[in-house]
N, C-alpha and C positions, 0 to 999 in steps of 0.2 A: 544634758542641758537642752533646755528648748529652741523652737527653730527662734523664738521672738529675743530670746535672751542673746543668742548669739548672734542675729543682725543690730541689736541694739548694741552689741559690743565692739563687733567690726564699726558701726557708724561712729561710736563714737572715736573707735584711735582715727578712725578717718578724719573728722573735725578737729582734733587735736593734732593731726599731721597736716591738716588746713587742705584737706582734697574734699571736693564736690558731688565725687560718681557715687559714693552709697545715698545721694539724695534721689537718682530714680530707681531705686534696686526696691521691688514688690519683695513685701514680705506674706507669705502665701499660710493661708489658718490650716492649721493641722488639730488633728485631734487629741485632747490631753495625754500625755507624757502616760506612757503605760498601757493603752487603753486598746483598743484596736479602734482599724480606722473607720469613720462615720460616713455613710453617704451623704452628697450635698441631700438640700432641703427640696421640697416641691410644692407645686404651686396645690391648692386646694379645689381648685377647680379641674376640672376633665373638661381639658379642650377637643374639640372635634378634631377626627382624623379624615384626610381624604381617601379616596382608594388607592391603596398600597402600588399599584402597578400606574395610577397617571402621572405623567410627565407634563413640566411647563419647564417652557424656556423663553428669560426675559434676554433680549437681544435688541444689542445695540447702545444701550443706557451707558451711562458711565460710574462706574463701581466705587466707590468708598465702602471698604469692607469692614471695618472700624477698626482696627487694627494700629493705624495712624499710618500708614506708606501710603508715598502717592498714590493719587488715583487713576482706575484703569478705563482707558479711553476705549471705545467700542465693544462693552464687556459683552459677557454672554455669561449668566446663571440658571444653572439647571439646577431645577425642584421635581425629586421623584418623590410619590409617597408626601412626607411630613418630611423630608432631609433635601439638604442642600447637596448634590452628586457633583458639582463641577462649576467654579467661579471664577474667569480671568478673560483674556483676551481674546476679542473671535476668533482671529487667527490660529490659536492651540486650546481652542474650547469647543470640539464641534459639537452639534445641534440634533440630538437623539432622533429620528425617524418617527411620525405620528407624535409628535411632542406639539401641547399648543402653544403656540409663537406669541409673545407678549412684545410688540415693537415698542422699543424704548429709547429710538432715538427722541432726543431733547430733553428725555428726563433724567436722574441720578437714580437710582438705586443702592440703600442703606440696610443694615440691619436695622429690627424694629426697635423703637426707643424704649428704654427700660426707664418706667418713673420710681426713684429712690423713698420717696416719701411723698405720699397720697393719702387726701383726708376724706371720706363721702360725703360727710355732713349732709346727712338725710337726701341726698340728688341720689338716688336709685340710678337714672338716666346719663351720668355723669362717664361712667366706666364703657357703657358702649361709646359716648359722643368722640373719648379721647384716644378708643382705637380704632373709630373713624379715621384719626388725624396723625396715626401713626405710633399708638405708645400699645404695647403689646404685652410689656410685663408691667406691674407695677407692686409697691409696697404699699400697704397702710401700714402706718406706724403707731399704732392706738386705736385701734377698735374691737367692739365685739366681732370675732368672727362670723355670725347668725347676722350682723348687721349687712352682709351682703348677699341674704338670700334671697332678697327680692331683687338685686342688681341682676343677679343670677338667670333669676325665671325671665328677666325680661329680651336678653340675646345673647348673641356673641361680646364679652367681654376682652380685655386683658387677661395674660397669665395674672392670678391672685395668688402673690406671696403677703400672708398675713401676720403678723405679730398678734394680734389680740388685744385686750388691754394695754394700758400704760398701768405700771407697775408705781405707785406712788404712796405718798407716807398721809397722816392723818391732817387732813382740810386740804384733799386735792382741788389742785387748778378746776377738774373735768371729773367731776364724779361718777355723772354716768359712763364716762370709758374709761374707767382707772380700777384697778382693784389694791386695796389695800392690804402693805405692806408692812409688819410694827418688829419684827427680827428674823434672824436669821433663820430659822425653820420657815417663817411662814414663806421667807423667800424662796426657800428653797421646792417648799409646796407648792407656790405659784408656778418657777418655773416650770417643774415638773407636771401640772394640768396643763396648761398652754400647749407645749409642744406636744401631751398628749392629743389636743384637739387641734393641733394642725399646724401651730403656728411654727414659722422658719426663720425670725426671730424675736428679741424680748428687746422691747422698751422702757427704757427706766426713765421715771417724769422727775423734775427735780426737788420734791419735797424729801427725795430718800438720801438719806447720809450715806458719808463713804464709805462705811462698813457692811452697809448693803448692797452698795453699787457693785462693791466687792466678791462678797455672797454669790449675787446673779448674776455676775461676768462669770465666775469656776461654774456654775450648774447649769448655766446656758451652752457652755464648752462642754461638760459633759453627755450632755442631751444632744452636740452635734448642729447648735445654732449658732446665732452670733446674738450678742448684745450692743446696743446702741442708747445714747440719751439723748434727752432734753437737758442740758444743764444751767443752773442757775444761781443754787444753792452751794454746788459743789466746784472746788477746783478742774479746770478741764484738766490741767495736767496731771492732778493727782489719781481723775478718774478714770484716764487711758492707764496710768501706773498701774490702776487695780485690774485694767482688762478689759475696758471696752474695746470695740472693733470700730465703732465708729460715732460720731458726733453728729447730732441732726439741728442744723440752725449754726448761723456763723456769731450769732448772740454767745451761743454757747460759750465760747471763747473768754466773753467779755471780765468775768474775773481772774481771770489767770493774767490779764494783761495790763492792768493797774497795780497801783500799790496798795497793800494791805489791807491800810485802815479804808481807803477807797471801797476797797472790796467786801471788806466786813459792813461796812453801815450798808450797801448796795443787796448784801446776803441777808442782812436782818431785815430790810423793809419788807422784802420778799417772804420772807418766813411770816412777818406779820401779816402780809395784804396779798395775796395771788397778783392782784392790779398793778401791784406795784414797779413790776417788771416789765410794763408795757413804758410810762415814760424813761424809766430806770436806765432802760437797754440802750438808749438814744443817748443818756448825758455818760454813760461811761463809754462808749465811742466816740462820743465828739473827743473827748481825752487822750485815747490811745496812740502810741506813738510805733510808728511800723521798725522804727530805727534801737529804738530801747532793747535791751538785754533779754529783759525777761518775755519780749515778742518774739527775739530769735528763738530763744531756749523753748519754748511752746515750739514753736514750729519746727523746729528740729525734731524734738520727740515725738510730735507726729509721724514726722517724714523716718524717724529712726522704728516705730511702734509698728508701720503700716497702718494707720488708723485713719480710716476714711470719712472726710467731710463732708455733708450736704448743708451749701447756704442757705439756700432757698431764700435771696434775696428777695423775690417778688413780695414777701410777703411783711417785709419790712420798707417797703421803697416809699420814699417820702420824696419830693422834688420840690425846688423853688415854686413857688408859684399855685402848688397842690391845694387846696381848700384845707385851711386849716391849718398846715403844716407850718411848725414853728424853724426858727433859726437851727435850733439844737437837732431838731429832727435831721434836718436838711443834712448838716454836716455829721452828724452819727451816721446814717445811712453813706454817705461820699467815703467814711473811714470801711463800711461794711464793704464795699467794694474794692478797698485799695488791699485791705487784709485778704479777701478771694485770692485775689493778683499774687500779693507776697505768702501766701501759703501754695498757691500752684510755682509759684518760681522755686521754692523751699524744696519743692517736692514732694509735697502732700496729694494724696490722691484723692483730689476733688472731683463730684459726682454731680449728677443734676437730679433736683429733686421737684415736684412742683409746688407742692404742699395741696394740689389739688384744685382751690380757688386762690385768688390774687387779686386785690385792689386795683391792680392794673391790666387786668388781663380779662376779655370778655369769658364765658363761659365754655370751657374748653379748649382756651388756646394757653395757659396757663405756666403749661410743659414750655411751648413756643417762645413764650417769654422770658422764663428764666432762660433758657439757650440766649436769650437777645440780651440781659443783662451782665450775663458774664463773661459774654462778647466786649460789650463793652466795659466791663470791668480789664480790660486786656486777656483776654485769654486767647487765643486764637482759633478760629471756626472750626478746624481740623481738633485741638484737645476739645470744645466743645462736644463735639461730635464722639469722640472716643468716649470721653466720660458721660456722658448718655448710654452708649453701647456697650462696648466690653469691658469698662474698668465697672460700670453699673454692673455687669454681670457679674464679675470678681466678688464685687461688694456683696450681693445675692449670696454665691458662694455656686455661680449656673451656668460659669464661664467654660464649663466640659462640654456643652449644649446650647448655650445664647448667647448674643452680643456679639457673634462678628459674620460674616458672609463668608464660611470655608465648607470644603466639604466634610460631611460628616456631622454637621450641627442642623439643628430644628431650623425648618425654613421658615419665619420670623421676619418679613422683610417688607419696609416703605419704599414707594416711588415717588418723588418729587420733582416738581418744574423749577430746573431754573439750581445753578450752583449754587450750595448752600456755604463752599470754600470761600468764594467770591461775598456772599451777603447771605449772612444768616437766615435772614427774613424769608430765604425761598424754603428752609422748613413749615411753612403754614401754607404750602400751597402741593399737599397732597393728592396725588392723582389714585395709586392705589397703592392698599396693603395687606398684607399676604399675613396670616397667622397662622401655622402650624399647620403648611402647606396648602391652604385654602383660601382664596379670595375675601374680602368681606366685605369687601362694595367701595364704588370711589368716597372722597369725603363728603359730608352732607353739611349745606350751611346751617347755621343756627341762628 
């Protein structure tokens, strides 16, 4: 029996017995049933390495290791080589001989932030500015992999975990980054090019029916990635049934949580018009009700599947007062955040994504902001921060190696002014950040 079948089964006599505790129990990806096991995925870039023998030790700062335990007051971490050797408290952390001293009183020191979902859209310049600011790994969820090879030549980047393409059905959204999908072989073909060219997971866009979603959830498992959608067309609950790992956009949601014929005339306009899912997604939120049946039941399954969600509210955000912004919008969006809320309380394991740019966010603080909307969405600065670091890493499948400040993991690490438990806000005030044991310069304004 699989490891998913059997937490779906304990979760469910749990809810049926009306207990709570299988809502945080991580359901952890293994490799198909039979198979042997797969190494996690890697990033496609060769980040620089320091010299293997220098030591840095940040002292004095105060530690959020991401972990989610409180935080350690007067920390002291030691970085030899590209590894984290030593992370806690001065007092039982001492300070290696000839090690350079990084004084960090007044500021926090964090793992570096992992972005979920990261778009380029032709900014070349875009990938150095945001590990400027502290984002160290990130995802694109849709593009040519070759489309970062000028990101590349031009510096120190983020770790690049890429999917490739969006894998999509005929009259894609995004032609030029979709490669088309028309059955189960060709699905099967796709997947298997991608992860021959790098990619560490697959995108499915939502023109493709659930018989394919199907398809390249089993052959992305077999090749040792993960699969993720865009959904629009397809039931979300049907499409985690088939095997996705994770959900990109809190839209995605949006026909699973209406009724039917709601949802059927919302799936046809979409099949007819790509466009149509830009005002579409506002009027069936304004709708949704957080208390209805079939909201719990999605969210249980989640919470039951391990299947991880990135909102990426920024890029839906519409507010009173916005240029433009209608009534409908206003209150779709208010519904996009109370759903965050009641899927983190559910126990769903939500992640922060940026989508890369955002209507409300200057260029390159984008990551910053979704941390600020889902703050206020109620989450609290501390899971904020965790799903950025290490549940982001989980989601990767790179949590052997990133997303927390212990020893033994890649040194990957931001320093910031100013508690970011206390106010979010003081993530945007980056002093420096450490990538794979190497400085890469304070932040630079834009």
């Amino acid at each position: 029996m699989s490891i998913r079948l059997r937490v779906l089964r304990v979760c469910l006599a749990a809810t049926l017995a009306g207990l709570s505790a299988c809502a945080s129990t991580p359901v952890q990806w293994a490799s198909p049933e039979g198979q042997p096991k797969l190494p996690p995925p890697r990033e496609i870039n060769a980040v620089a390495r320091p010299d293997a023998a220098h030591c840095a030790a940040i002292v004095g700062a105060t530690l959020i290791d991401g972990r989610g335990g409180p935080p350690v007051r007067d920390a002291v971490v030691v970085v030899r080589g590209d590894r984290i050797v030593a992370a806690g408290a001065r007092g039982a952390t001492d300070v290696p001989a000839g090690a350079e001293v990084v004084r960090g009183a007044g500021l926090w020191v964090l793992p570096g932030l992992i972005d979920a979902h990261f778009h380029l859209e032709g900014d070349d310049g875009l990938p150095g500015v945001i590990l400027q600011r502290g984002v160290t790994s990130l995802r694109e969820p849709g593009n040519w992999i070759e489309a970062y090879d000028a990101a590349r030549k031009l510096g120190p980047t983020p770790r690049l975990f890429l999917a490739g393409p969006l894998l999509d059905g005929p009259y894609p959204a995004y032609p030029e980054n979709a490669m088309l999908v028309r059955d189960a072989a060709e699905a099967r073909w796709a997947v298997d090019q991608l992860v021959e060219r790098g990619a560490s997971a697959i995108k499915v866009y939502f023109r493709l029916p659930l018989g394919l979603v199907e398809e390249i959830a089993k052959a992305a498992h077999a090749r040792g990635v993960i699969a993720v959608a865009h959904l629009e067309t397809v039931d979300a609950a049907a499409a985690v049934r088939a095997g996705l790992d994770g959900i990109e956009h809190i839209t995605s949601l949006g026909t699973a949580l209406v009724p039917p014929r709601e949802a059927e005339r919302y799936r046809q306009s979409v099949i007819a018009d790509n466009d149509a899912r830009v005002p579409g997604r506002y009027e069936i939120f304004r709708g949704i009700s957080l208390a209805a049946p079939r909201t719990r039941a999605l969210l249980g399954l989640l919470v039951a599947r391990g299947t991880f969600l990135t909102p990426t509210l920024a890029i839906f955000e519409r507010r009173a007062g916005d240029a433009g912004a209608t009534e409908t919008e206003v209150r779709g969006f208010e519904n996009m955040m109370k759903l965050t809320l009641a899927a983190r309380r559910a126990g769903v394991r939500v992640v922060v994504g940026s989508h890369g740019k955002a209507p409300g966010a200057e260029r390159g603080w984008a990551y910053q902001h979704e941390m600020e909307l889902l703050v206020e969405s109620g989450l609290s600065p501390m899971e904020v921060l965790v799903a950025g670091t290490l549940e982001n890493a989980r989601y990767f499948r790179v949590d052997d190696r990133l997303g927390s400040v212990e020893p033994g993991k890649l040194a990957d690490l931001v320093l910031v002014e100013g508690d970011p438990l206390a106010d979010i806000r003081a993530m945007r005030r980056v002093k420096r950040v450490m990538l794979n044991g190497r400085w890469v310069g304070p932040a630079q304004a834009e």
